[in-house]
Structure formats: structure tokens, C-alpha cells
N, C-alpha and C positions, 0 to 999 in steps of 0.2 A: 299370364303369358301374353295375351292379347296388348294389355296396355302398354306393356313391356315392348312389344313390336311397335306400337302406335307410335311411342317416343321414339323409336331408333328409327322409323322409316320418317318420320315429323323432321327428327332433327337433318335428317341427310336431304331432305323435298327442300327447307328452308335454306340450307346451307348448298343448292342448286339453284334458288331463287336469288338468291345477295347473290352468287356469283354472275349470274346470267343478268339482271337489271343495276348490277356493278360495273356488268363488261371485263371482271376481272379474270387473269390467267390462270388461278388454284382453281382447281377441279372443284364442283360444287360438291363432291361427299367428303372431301379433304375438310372442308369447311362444316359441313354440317358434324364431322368427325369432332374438330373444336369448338364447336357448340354443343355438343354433347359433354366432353371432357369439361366444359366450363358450369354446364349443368350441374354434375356429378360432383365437381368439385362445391360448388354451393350446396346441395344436399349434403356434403358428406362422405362422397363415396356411394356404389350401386347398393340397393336394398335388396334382399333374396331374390326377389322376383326377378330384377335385372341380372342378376348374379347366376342365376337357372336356367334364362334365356336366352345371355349370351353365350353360356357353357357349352350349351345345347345347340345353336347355331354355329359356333365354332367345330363342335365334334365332328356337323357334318360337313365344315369347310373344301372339302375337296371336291363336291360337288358342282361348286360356283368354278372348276377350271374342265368342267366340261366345256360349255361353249367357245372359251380359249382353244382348247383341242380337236372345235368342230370346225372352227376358223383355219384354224392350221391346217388341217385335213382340206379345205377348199381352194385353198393357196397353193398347195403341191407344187402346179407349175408355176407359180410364179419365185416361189423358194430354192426349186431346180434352174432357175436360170441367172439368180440372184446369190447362191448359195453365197458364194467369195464373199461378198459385201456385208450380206446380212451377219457371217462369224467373226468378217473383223467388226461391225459394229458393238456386236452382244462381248468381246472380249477387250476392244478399248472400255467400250461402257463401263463394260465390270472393272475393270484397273480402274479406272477414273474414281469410281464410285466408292471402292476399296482403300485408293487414296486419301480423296477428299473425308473417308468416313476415320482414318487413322489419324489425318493433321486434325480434327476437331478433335476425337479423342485428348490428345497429348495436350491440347488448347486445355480444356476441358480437365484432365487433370492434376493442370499447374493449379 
């Protein structure tokens, strides 16, 4: 489990490094996410250990939207005074997002 950690915190550290002395705009975990996928895919696919690891990090995924929920809980007032803005943002977004993910679909499969 440990080494299993090592690679997935290695590949997201690296893939924060190339973005940050690239000066590029993808997030560096975005990145370090595709160098893992390209990892994985040269091995083969994950081997148990990765397989167990990530399972198990995943099970406990809802954990990682505490600090989202602690952030939001310190914003109060500013979300009370923003409300208007921030619901039309989050609901063009979401149409936009719902759009653009149907026109690739239908792209995708002609």
C-alpha cells in the first residue's frame, strides 16, 4: 500500500512540477493524472496492490469534500450577498457543460 501511495502522490508532485516550470494552464494533478494513465497503460493496467489502494481511497472519497464544505461554511456572507450571481453562474455552467458534453458525444458516436 505504501508504494502504491508513493506512485500516485510521485505522479501528481511531477505532474505539478511540468506544469508550474511549463507555466502551463492544466492543473498540475490533471497532469500528473496523465502520467499515471500513461504509466498504467505501459505496465498493463494497475497490479492488485494499485487495485486495493485505489479502491480503498476511493471508498473513502467523501471525505476529501470536507474542506470544500469548510470553505463554504466561511463564505456565508459573501454567498448571501452574491447569491443571484453565483446560481446563475453554477446553472449556465451546468447547461454549457451538459451541452458541450452532448455535441462531443454525438461527434463521437458518428
Amino acid at each position: 500500500m505504501l508504494r502504491t501511495l508513493t506512485i500516485l502522490i510521485m505522479c501528481q508532485f511531477a505532474g505539478e512540477v511540468v506544469a508550474r516550470v511549463a507555466g502551463l494552464t492544466m492543473p498540475g494533478p490533471v497532469l500528473g493524472l496523465l502520467l499515471l494513465l500513461g504509466l498504467l497503460a505501459v505496465r498493463g493496467g494497475p497490479d492488485e496492490a494499485m487495485r486495493s489502494t485505489s479502491t480503498g481511497l476511493l471508498r473513502h472519497l467523501s471525505l476529501l469534500f470536507v474542506p470544500a464544505g469548510v470553505g463554504v461554511i466561511t463564505q456565508l456572507d459573501a454567498l448571501g450577498r452574491d447569491w443571484l450571481a453565483i446560481g446563475i453562474a453554477i446553472v449556465v455552467s451546468t447547461v454549457l457543460g451538459l451541452g458541450v458534453t452532448a455535441l462531443v458525444m454525438q461527434r463521437l458516436i458518428r
